[in-house]
C-alpha positions as CSV (number, residue, x, y, z in Angstrom):
1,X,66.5,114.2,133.1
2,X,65.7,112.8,136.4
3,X,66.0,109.4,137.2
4,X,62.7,109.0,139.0
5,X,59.2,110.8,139.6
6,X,56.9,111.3,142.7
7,X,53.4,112.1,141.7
8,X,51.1,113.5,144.3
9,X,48.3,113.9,143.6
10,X,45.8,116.1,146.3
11,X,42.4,117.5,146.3
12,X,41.1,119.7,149.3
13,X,44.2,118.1,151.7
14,X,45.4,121.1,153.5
15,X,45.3,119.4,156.8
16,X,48.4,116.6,155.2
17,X,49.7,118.1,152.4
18,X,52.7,119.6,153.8
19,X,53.6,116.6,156.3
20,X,53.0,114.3,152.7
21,X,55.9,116.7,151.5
22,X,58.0,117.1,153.9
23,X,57.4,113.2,154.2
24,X,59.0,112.8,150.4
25,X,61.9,115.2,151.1
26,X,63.1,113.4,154.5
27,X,63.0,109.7,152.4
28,X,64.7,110.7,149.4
29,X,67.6,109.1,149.5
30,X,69.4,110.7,145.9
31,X,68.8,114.0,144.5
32,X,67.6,112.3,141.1
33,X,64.3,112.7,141.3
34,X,61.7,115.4,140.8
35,X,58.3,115.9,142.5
36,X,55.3,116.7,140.8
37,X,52.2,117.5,143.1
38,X,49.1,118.0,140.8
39,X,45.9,119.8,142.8
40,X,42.5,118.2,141.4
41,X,40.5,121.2,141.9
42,X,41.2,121.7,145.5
43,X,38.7,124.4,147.5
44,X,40.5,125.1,150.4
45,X,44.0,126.2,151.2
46,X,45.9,123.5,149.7
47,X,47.0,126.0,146.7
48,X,48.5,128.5,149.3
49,X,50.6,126.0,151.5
50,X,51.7,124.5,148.4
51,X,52.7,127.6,147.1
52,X,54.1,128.6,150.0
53,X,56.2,125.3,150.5
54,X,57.8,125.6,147.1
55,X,58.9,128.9,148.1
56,X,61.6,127.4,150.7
57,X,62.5,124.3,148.8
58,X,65.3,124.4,146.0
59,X,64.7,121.3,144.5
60,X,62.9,120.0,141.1
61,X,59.3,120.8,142.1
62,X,56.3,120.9,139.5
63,X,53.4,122.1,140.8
64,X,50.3,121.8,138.6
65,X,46.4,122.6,139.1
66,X,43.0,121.0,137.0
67,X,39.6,121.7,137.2
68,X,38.4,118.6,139.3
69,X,38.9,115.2,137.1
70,X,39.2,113.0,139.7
71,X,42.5,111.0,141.0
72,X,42.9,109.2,137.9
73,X,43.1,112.1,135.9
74,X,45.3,113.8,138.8
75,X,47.6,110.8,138.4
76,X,47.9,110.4,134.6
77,X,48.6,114.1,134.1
78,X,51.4,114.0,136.8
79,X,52.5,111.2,134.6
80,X,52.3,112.9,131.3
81,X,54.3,115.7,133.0
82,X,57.4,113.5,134.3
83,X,60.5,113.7,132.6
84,X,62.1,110.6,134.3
85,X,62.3,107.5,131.9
């Protein structure tokens, strides 16, 4: 079980998606955690750069994608999907 959880949740961001992540990686500061990135729909290459980010990492990634709900939606799903307490 991890001890914590970043959600993020993205829609149509493939212009910041990877500096966001590369963002989370560079402040974690223990290796309790997990990320969960969940893609609202996203149209343009935010699915690829994700997918090709998680490729290279080695760490507790979940990456998850919805038809478009909205951020809300994004954000309670990540929730639902975290395994920290």
């Amino acid at each position: 079980m991890s001890f914590f959880s970043i959600i993020i949740p993205t829609y149509n961001r493939s212009h910041t998606i990877l500096r966001a992540l590369d963002s989370v990686m560079k402040q974690k500061t223990s290796n309790e955690f997990e990320i969960i990135i969940v893609d609202d729909g996203s149209t343009d290459q935010t699915s690829e750069l994700v997918n090709d980010w998680l490729g290279s990492k080695n760490q507790k990634v979940k990456y998850i994608i919805q038809e478009r709900k909205g951020v809300s939606s994004a954000r309670n799903l990540g929730a639902t999907n975290s395994t920290s307490e």
